[in-house]
N, C-alpha and C positions, 0 to 999 in steps of 0.2 A: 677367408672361409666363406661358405654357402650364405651363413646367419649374417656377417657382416655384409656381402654384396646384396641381399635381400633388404636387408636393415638400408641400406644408404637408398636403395630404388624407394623406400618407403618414404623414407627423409624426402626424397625429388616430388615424388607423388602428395605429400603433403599428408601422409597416413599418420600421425604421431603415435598410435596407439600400435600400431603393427611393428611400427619402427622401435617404439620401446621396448616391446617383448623382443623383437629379432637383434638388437646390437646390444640389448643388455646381456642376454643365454650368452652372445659371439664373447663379448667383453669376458664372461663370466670363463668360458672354454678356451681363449688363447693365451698363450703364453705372454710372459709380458716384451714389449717390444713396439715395432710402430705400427702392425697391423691391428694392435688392442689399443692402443693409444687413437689412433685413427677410427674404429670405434667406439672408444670412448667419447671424444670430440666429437663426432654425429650423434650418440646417445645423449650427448649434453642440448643437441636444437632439437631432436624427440621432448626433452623432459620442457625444452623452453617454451614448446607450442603447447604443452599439456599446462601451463602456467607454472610448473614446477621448477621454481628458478633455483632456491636451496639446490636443490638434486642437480641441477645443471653444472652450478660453478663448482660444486666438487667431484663430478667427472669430468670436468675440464683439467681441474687443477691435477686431478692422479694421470693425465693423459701427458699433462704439461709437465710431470717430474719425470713418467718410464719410458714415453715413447722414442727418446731421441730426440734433436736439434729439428729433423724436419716434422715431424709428427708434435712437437711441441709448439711449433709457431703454427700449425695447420689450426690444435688447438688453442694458442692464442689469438687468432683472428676470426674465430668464430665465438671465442669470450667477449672480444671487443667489439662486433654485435650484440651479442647477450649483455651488456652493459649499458652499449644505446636505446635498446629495447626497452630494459626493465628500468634504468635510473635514468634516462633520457636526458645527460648532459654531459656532452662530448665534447672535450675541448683541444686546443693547438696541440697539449700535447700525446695526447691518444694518435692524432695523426702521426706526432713527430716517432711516436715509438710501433707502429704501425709500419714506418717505411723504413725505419731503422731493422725490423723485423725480416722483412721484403728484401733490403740491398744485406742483410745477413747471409743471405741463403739463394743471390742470383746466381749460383754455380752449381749449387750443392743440391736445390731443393726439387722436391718433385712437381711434375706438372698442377698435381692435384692444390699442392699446397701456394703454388707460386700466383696459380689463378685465384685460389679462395683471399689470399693476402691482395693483388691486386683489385676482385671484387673489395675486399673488405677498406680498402684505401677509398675506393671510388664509395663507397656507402659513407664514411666516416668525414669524404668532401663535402656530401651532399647535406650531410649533417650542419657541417660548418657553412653552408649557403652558397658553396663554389659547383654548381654543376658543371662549366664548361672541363673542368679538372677532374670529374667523376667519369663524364664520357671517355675521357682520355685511358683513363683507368678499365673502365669496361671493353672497351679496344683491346687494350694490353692483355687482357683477361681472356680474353678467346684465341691471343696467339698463341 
């Protein structure tokens, strides 16, 4: 939809307020499925930068039950930011279920999703104090 491809440029741009009105209306007007799910999931880093973290993890979590297998990990790896963020203690196995996520979905998943997982690995290395293994990730993330 118009509101959700508006809503994600906002997301890019760093508008959190513009982004929350335009993917919350989108969320609010599609059917349910992975283009509301996908929505949902960038509505949830809207509410993250507005400090709204309640409001974050449960549009994550309704993203994470209707969108579908790829729209579900899309929004599970943008939770497992939202969690380094707000609780600031990532450990082995957030990575381990992070790449578990990733080699779920190396056939199936869409571009969007497979780079956000890849970014989201190399964030979650960096976390654990491995950057040479984050760059690696950020690479894979632009193929």
């Amino acid at each position: 939809s118009h509101l959700a491809s508006a809503g994600a440029r906002a997301v890019t741009r760093n508008d959190a307020h513009a982004a929350e009105s335009l993917l919350r209306r989108a969320a609010d007007l599609l059917p349910a499925g992975r283009d509301r799910a996908i929505a949902l999931a960038r509505l949830g880093l809207a509410y993250e930068m507005l400090g709204r973290f309640e409001a974050a993890y449960a549009v994550l979590d309704d993203a994470m039950s209707t969108g579908g297998d790829d729209a579900a990990a899309f929004a599970f790896f943008i939770g497992v930011v939202l969690r380094g963020h707000v609780e600031g203690a990532i450990g082995p196995e957030v990575e381990e279920a992070t790449r578990a996520r990733i080699d779920s979905l190396e056939t199936a998943g869409s571009d969007l999703t497979l780079a956000c997982g890849h970014v989201t690995l190399g964030l979650v290395q960096f976390w654990l104090g491995r950057v040479g293994d984050t760059l690696t990730k950020g690479t894979r993330a632009l193929e």
